[in-house]
C-alpha positions in Angstrom: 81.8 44.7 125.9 80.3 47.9 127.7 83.8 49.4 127.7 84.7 49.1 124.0 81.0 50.7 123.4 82.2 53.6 126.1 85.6 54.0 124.2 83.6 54.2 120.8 81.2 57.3 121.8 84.8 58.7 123.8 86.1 58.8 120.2 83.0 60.0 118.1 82.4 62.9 120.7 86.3 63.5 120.1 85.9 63.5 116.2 82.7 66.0 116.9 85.0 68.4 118.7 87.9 68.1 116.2 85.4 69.2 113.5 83.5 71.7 115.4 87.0 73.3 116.0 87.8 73.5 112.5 84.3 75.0 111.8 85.1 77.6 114.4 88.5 79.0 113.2 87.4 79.1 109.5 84.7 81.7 111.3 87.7 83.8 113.2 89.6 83.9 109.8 87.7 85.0 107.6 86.2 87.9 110.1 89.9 88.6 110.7 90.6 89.5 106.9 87.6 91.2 106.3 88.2 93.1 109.6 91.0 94.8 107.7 89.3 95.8 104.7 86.7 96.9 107.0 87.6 101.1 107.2 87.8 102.4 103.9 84.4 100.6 102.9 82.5 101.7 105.5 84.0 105.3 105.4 83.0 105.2 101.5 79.7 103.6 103.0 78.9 106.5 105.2 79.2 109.5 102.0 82.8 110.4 104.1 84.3 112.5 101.0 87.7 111.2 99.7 89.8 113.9 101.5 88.5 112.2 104.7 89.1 108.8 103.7 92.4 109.5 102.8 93.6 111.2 106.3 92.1 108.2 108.0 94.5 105.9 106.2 97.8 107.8 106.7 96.4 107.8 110.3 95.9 104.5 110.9 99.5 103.5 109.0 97.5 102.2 106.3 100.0 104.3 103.7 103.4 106.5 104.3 103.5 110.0 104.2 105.0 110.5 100.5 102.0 108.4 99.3 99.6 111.2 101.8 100.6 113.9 99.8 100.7 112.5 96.1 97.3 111.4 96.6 96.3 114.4 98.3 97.7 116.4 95.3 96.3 114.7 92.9 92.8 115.0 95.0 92.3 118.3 95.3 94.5 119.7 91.8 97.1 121.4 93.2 101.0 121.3 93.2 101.5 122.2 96.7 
C-alpha cells in the first residue's frame, strides 16, 4: 500500500513539473517576440528623431538599402 501512495505523489510532482514547464516557455515566448519589436519603440521612446531611427534599422538589417533611401527621401524632401 505505501508504494502505490509513493507512486501517486511520483506522478503528481511529475504533473507539477509538466505544468510549470509549460508556464515557463509561454514566459520565454512572448519576451522573445516582444524582444524584436523592442528597438524602434524605445528609440521613438527616447525623442531619437526619425532620421536616427531609420539608420538604426538599415543597420541592424531590419530593411534593404532601396527601402534606406526611399524612406530617407521621402524624410527629409529631397530627390537626391
Amino acid at each position: 500500500m505505501g508504494g502505490m501512495m509513493i507512486f501517486g505523489v511520483i506522478m503528481m510532482l511529475f504533473g507539477l513539473l509538466v505544468v510549470v514547464g509549460i508556464i515557463l516557455v509561454a514566459v520565454w515566448a512572448g519576451t522573445q517576440l516582444f524582444k524584436r519589436a523592442e528597438p524602434t519603440t524605445v528609440a521613438a521612446a527616447r525623442g531619437d528623431d526619425p532620421l536616427t531611427i531609420l539608420q538604426r534599422r538599415y543597420a541592424g538589417g531590419e530593411i534593404t538599402r532601396e527601402d534606406y533611401e526611399r524612406m530617407r527621401r521621402e524624410l527629409t524632401g529631397s530627390a537626391q
